[in-house]
ZAVO-107019 format. One line per 2 residues: number of its first residue (from 1); for each residue x, y, z of C-alpha. Coordinates in Angstrom, 3 decimals. Layout:
<pts>
NUM	X Y Z ~ ...
</pts>
This chain:
<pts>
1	7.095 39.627 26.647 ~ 7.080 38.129 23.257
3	4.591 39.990 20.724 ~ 1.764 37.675 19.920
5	0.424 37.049 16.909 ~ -3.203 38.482 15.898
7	-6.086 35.919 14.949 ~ -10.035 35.352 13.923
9	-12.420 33.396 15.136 ~ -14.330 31.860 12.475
11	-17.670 31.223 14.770 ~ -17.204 35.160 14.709
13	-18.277 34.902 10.786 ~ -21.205 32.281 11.010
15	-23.528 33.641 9.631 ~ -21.897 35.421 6.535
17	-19.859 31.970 5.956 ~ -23.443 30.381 5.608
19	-24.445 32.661 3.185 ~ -21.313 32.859 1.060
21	-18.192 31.096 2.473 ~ -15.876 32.397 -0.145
23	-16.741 35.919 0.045 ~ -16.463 35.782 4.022
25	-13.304 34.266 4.056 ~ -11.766 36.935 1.493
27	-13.737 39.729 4.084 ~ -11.821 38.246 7.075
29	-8.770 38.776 4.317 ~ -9.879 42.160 3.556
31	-10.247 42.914 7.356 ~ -5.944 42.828 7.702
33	-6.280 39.250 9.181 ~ -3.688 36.665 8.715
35	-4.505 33.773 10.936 ~ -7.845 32.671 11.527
37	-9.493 30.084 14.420 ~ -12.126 27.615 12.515
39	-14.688 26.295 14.963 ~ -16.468 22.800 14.821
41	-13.628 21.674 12.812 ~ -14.790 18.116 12.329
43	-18.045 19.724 10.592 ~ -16.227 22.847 8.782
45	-12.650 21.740 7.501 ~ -14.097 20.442 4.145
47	-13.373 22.778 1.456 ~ -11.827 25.497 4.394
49	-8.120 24.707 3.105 ~ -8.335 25.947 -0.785
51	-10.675 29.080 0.478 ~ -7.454 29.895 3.407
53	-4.915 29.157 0.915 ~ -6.278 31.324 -1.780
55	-6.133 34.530 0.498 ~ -3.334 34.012 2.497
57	-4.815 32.537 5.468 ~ -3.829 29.990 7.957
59	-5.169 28.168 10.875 ~ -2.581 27.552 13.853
61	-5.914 26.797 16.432 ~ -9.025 25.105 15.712
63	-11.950 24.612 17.903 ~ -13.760 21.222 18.518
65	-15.599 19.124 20.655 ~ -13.502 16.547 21.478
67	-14.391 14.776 24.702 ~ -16.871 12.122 23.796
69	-16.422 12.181 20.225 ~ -14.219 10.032 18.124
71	-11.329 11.738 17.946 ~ -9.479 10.329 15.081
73	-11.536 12.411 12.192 ~ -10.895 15.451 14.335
75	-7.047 15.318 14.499 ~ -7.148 13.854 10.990
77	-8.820 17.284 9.481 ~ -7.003 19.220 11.613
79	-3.609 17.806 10.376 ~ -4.671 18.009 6.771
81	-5.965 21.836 7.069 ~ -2.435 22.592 9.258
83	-3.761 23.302 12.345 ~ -0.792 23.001 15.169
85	-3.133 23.051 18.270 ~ -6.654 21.874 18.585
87	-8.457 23.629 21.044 ~ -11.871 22.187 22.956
89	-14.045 24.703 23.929 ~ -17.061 23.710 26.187
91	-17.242 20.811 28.704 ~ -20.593 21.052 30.362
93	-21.526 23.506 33.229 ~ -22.530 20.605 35.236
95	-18.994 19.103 35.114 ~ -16.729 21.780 37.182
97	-19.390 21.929 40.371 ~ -17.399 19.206 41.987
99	-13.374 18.488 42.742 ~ -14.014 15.067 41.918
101	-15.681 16.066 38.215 ~ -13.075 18.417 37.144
103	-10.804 15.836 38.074 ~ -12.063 13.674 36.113
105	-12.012 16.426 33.207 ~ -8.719 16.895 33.662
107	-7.984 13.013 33.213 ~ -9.967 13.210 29.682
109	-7.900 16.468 28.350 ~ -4.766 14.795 29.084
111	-5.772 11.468 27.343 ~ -6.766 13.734 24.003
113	-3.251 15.611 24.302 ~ -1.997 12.150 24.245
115	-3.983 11.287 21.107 ~ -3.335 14.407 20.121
117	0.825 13.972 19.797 ~ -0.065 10.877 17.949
119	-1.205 13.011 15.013 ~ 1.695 15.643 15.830
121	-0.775 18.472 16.886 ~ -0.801 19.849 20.084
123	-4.013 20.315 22.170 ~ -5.600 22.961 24.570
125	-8.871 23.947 26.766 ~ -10.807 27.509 26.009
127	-13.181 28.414 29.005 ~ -16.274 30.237 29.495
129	-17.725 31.470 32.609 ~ -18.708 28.665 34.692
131	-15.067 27.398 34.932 ~ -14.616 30.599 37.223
133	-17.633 30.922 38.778 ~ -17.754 27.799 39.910
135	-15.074 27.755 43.293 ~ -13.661 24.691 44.550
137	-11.497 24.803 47.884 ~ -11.715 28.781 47.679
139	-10.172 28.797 44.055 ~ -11.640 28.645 40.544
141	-12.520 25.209 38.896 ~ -10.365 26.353 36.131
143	-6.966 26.909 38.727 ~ -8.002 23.491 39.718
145	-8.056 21.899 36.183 ~ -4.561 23.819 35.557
147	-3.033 22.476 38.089 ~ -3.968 18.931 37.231
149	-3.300 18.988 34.260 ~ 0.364 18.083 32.401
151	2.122 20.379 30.526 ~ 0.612 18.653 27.264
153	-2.490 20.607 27.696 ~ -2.787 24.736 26.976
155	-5.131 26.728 28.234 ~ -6.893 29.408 25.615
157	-8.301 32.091 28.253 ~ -11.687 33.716 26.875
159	-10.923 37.036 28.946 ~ -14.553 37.938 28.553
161	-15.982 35.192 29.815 ~ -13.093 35.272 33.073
163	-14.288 38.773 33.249 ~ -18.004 37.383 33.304
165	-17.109 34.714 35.793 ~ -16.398 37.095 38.070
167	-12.735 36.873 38.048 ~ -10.051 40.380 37.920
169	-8.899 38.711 34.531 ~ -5.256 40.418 34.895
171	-4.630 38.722 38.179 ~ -6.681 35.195 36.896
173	-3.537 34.943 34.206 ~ -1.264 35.883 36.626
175	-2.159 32.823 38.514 ~ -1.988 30.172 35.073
177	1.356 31.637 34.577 ~ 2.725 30.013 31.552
179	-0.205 27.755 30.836 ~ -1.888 30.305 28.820
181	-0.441 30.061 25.574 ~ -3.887 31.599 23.877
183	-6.198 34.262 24.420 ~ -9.832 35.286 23.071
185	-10.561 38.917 23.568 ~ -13.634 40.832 23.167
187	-14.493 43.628 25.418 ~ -18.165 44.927 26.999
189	-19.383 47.808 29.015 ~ -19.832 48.046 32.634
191	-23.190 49.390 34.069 ~ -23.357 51.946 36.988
193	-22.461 49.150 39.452 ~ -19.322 48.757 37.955
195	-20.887 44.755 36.394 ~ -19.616 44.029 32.988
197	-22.460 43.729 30.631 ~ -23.511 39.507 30.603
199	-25.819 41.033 27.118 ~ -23.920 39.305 24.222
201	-24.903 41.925 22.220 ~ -22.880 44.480 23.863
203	-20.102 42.886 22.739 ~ -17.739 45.623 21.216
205	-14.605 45.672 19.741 ~ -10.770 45.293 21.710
207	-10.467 48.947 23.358 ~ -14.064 50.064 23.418
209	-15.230 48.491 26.525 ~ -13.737 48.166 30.156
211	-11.385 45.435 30.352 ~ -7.910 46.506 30.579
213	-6.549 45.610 27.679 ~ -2.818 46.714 28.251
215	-3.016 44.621 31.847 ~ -4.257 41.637 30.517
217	-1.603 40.965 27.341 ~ 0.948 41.821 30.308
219	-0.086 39.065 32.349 ~ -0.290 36.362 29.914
221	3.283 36.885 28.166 ~ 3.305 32.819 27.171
223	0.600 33.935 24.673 ~ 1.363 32.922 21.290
225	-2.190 33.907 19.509 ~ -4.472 36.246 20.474
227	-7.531 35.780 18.937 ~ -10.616 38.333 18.190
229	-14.161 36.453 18.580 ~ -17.485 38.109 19.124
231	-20.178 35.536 19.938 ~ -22.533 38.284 18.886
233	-22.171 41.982 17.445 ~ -24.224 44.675 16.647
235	-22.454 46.464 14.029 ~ -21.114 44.974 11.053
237	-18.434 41.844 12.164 ~ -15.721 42.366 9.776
239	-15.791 46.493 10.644 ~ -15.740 45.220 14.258
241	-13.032 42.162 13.811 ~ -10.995 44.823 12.358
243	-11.064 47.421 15.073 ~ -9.998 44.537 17.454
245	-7.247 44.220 15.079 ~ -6.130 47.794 15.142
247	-6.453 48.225 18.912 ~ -4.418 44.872 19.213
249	-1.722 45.883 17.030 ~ -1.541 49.594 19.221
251	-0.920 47.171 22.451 ~ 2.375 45.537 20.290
253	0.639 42.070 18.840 ~ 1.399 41.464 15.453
255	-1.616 40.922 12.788
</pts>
């Protein structure tokens, strides 16, 4: 197993890069990150570049919605901020309830990764946790997307949300094989019946939860990036982010 590398997700810092974009960015700096994952890149590149640039950052993923947008401006900004893969992360709930519609999904990711390699830049899928809890012919609507689509297309597993979907997330990545090429990780509690917490808030860092941290990086040894992200967090984000980092970096990724 290669060592992955260690990243951030910007959506992570939302709030603080509302109020002060500079002084988040040189937090996330601060925090012993090297790579970070901007999110609604079509809305966010402007101005990102000098801020990365001027404290060492870089951005090897990007999130956007690209399915029914125009997808030139997307690649465009990603190109320009050197982004290598552009990630989209949410294709509605109602679109994985049928074999027919995640077909159909699967026919739109592969015409972006086509678009994609026009601009150079590679392209990838993140889940959440409809994708597994939706089950099509006894398997996940993700495993059915996966093996539909071509090569062209990565998958970025959000562990949590496989976790939340119901899925033993170890085993899930198993299954993708090499396919998974990124991961989010975040970990939660589990309640007295053994149910991971669905509370964003109880989001906590890498380590400090129940997933099994050392199982899951050993399933998914594709896995260039692994990136931290907490959709929500109770404590201070950077403090957290950082933790993430640490425990990370004690499992052998690289920050």
């Amino acid at each position: 197993m290669t060592s992955p590398a260690i990243s951030l997700q910007l959506y992570s810092l939302r709030e603080a890069i509302a109020a002060d974009a500079p002084r988040a960015i040189a937090r996330a700096a601060e925090a012993g990150f090297r790579l970070v994952e901007p999110f609604d890149l079509a809305n966010t590149a402007a101005g990102l570049g000098p801020l990365l640039s001027a404290h060492g950052l870089s951005a090897p993923t990007a999130h956007a919605r690209v399915l029914g947008a125009e997808q030139a401006p997307i690649y465009e900004a990603a190109a320009a901020l050197g982004v290598r893969t552009v990630i989209d992360p949410f294709v509605e709930p109602d679109r994985w309830e049928s074999a027919e519609s995640v077909d159909r999904v699967a026919d739109e990711l592969a015409e972006a990764a086509e678009t994609a390699a026009t601009f150079g830049l590679g392209f990838g899928y993140h889940n959440h946790a409809f994708e597994l809890s939706n089950r099509i012919d006894g398997a996940s609507a993700l495993e059915r997307l996966a093996a539909r689509l071509p090569e062209s297309v990565a998958l970025e597993v959000d562990t949590y949300w496989a976790a939340q979907g119901g899925e033993d997330v170890p085993a899930l990545l198993e299954r993708l094989g090499g396919r998974v090429r990124f991961l989010h990780v975040k970990d939660a509690p589990r309640d007295d019946a053994g149910v991971l917490s669905p509370d964003r808030f109880d989001q906590v860092p890498v380590g400090e939860g129940a997933l099994p941290w050392a199982d899951i990086l050993a399933a998914a040894p594709a896995a260039e990036i692994v990136v931290v992200e907490f959709d929500e967090f109770r404590g201070d984000v950077f403090e957290g982010s950082a933790r993430s980092r640490s425990a990370l970096e004690a499992l052998g990724a690289r920050a």
